[in-house]
N, C-alpha and C positions, 0 to 999 in steps of 0.2 A: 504494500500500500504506500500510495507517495504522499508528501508530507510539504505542507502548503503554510507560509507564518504571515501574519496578518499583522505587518509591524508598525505601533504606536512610536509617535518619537516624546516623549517631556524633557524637554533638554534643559537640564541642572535645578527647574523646581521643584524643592523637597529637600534640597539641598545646601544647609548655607555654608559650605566649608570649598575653600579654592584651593584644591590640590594642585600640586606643582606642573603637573601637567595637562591639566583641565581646561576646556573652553568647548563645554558639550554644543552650544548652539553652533561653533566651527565645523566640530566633527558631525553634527546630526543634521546641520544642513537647512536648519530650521530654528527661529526667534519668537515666535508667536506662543500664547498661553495654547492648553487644547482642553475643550470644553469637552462633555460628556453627547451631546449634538455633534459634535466634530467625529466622536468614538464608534455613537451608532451608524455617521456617515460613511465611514472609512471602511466599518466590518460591511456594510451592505456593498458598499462599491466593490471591493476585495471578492467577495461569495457571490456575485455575480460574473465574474472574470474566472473561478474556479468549477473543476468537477465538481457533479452534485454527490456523486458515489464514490467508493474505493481512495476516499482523499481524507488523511488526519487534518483536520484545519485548527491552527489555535492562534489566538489574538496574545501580540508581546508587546508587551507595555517596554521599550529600551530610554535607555539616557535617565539623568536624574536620579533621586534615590527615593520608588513609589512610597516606602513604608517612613520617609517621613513627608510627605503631605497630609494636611489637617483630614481628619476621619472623615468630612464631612467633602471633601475632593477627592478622596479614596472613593468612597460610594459614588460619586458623579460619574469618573472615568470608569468603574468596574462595572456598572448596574447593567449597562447596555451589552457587557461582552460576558456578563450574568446570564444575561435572560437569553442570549446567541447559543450559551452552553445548554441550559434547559431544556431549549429548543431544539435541541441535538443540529445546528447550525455550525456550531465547532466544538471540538471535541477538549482543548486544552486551555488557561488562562497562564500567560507567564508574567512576573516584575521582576525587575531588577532593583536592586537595593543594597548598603553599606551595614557591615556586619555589627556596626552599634545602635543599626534603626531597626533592632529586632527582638522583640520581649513576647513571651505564653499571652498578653493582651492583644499586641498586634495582630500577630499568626492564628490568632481564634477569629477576630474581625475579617481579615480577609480569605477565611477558610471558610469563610460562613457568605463572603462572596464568589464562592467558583475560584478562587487562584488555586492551581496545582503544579508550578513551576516557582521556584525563586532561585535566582541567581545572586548570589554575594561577586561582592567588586572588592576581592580580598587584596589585589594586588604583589604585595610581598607578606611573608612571614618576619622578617627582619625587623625588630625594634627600631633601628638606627636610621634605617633607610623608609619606614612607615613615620620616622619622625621628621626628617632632612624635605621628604615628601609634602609632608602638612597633610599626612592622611586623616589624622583627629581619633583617631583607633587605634588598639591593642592586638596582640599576638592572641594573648585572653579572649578579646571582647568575638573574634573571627571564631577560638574554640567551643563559646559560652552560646555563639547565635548558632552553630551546627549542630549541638546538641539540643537547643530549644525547637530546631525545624526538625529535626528526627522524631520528635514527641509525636512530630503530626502523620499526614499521608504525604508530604509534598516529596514532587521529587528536587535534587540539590544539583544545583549549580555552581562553580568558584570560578571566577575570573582569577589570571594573574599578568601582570607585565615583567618584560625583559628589559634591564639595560636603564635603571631605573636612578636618578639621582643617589649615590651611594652605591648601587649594585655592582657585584665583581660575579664572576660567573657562578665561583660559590657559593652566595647569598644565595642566587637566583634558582641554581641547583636546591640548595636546600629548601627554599618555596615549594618548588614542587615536589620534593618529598612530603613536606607537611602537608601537602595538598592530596597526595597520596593517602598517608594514612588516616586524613577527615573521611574520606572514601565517598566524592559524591558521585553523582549519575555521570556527569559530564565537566566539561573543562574550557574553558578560552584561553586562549594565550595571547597577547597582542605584545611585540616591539613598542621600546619608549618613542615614539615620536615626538620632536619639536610641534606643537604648535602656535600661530600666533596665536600675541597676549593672552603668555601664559607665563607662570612665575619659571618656569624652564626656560623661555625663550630670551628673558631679560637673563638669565643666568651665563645659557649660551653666546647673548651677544656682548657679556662681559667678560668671557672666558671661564669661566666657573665651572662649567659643565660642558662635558665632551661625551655626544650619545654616543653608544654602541654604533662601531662601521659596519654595514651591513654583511660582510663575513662572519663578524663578531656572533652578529645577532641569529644567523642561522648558524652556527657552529652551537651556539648555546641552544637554540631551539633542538639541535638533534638531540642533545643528551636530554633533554626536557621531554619530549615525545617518546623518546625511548622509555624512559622510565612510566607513564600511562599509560604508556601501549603494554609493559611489562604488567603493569597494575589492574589490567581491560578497564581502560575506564577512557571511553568517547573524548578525543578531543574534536569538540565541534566546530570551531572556529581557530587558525593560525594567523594573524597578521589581520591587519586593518581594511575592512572592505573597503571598494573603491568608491567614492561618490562627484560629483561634481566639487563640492569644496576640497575632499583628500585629493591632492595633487601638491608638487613640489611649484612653488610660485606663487601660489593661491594661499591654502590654511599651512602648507607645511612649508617650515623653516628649514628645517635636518633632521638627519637621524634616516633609522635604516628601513625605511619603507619601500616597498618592492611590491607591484598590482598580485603578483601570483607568488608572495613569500612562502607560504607551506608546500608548495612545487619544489622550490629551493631546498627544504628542508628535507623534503621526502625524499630527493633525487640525490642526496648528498648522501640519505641512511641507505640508499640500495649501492651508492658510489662503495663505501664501505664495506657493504655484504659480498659485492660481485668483487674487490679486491681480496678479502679475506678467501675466496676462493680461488680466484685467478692464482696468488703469488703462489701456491707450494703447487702449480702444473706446470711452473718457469716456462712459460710458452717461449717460443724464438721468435727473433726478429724475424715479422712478415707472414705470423700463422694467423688462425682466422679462427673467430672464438664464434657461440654458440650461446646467447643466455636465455632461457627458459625462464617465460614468469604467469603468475597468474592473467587472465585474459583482459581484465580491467585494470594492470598495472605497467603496460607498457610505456606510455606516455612517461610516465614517473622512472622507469630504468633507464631510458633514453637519456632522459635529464634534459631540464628546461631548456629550448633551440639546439637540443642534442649534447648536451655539455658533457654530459657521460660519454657517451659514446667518444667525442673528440678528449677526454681525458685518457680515457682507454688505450686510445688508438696512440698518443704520443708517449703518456707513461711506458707501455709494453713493446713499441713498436709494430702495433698489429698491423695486416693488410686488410681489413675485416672483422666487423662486428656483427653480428645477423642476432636479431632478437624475436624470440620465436612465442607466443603465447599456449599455455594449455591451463584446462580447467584441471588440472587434479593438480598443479602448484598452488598452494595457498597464497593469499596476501601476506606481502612481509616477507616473500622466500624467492631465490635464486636460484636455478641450478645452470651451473656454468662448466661450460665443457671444451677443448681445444678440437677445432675438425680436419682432418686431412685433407688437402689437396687432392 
């Protein structure tokens, strides 16, 4: 069954704290309040443009942090994408929200409106770097809100960023360990991007802060995926979607944003697996290799504009790559073999 999101943007209302990298109205593309007439507009408009059968639909409230708007703006935005779920119209309600705007009062209010997704915006696990940030939150306050959403049915969501004012790959390593063993459903990972006016971008244009090079950043994101992928736990999102403001010129200053960064990522962990195999068949200069992958992972062994392939071919001096798909290789697996002439 495919899977259809019917995306809400609240960009930073609910929220009065300015994190070092924040400016939600740059990244979401959008300034305007959004009324509850805006909510019922958008799900009708949305569920007219989609399958009526065989399609999960759920409205995501993104940007901002839902669970702190006054109770009575909570009800406004939810009521209409309430009565959608009732209606069996959509099947799921998601928010987003900051792991200190979350107490057994809130979680019962909007459990009692249809929300069965929450995504915490944990960012890092690091003390020093959630303080240098201006996050306004604790390592505590991220363990205290996962345990009070576990009481319920929801399922859990954790954001975290790469490459973050203070971050060394370390920290950032260690994030997602702690992120690991919270044990939610799913995962985001996003690169620190510069953007304008933001307390980062006055940092960076005084010298103070130097983002992650976009090698950096997908070097880190491999160890980062590896370990959730070790752990089966969905990461659903890698790097920053595209939008008309995300672009270098426009909202973005610096830092390592890249349109298809989890390409990057993923083509760098098969770079790895197909060398970890190649080197003990010491192939010769000018033999012609053979790699076997699952049928949906081509594209990803290739490497983004072929970048595998042209590592392969210079590292070993091959005459030939041929990449071959079968359904009985799993996702995540290689079989690489030297061919004769």
């Amino acid at each position: 069954m495919s899977s259809k999101i019917i995306p809400i943007f609240i960009p930073h209302i609910g929220c009065p704290h300015d994190c070092s990298f924040c400016n939600q109205k740059k990244i979401a593309g959008e300034i305007t309040d959004v009324t509850g007439s805006d909510v019922s507009n958008m799900i009708r408009h949305y569920l007219n443009t989609m399958p009526s059968e065989d399609c999960h639909k759920e409205v995501a409230f993104f940007g901002g942090s839902f669970t702190g708007l006054s109770k009575e703006k909570q009800e406004e935005l939810l009521l209409p994408a309430w009565r959608a779920k009732e209606e069996g119209r959509i099947q799921d309600i998601r928010i987003s929200t900051r792991p200190d705007y979350i107490s057994a009062g809130i979680l019962q209010h909007i459990n009692q409106l249809g929300v069965s997704i929450i995504e915490l915006g944990v960012q890092s696990t690091d003390p020093e770097v959630l303080l240098l940030n201006q996050r306004g939150h604790s390592r505590e306050a991220v363990n205290k809100a996962v345990m009070l959403i576990r009481g319920f049915s929801f399922k859990l969501g954790l954001q975290m960023m790469v490459g973050l004012l203070g971050d060394t790959e370390a920290t950032v390593i260690n994030t997602a360990r702690e992120l690991v063993r919270l044990k939610p459903d799913f995962v985001r990972v996003y690169p620190t991007i510069v953007i304008k006016d933001t307390h980062l971008e006055r940092l960076y244009l005084e010298g103070k802060y130097q983002p992650f090079s976009l090698k950096q950043a997908v070097d880190c994101c491999v160890e980062v995926l590896k370990l959730f992928r070790e752990a089966e736990i969905p990461v659903i999102r890698m790097g920053l979607q595209s939008t008309e403001e995300i672009a270098f010129g426009k909202s973005i200053v610096a830092g390592p944003y890249h349109p298809a960064f989890r390409e990057l990522v993923e083509a760098e962990i098969y770079r790895e697996l197909i060398d970890q195999q190649l080197k003990p068949l010491a192939p010769k200069p000018g033999a012609i290799v053979r790699i076997t992958c699952n049928l949906k992972e081509c594209s990803k062994v290739a490497g983004l504009k072929q970048s595998n392939k042209i590592y392969l071919k210079e590292a070993y001096g091959l005459s030939k790559i041929s990449i071959k798909s079968s359904d009985i290789v799993d996702k995540g697996r290689v079989l690489v073999e030297i061919v004769e002439k």
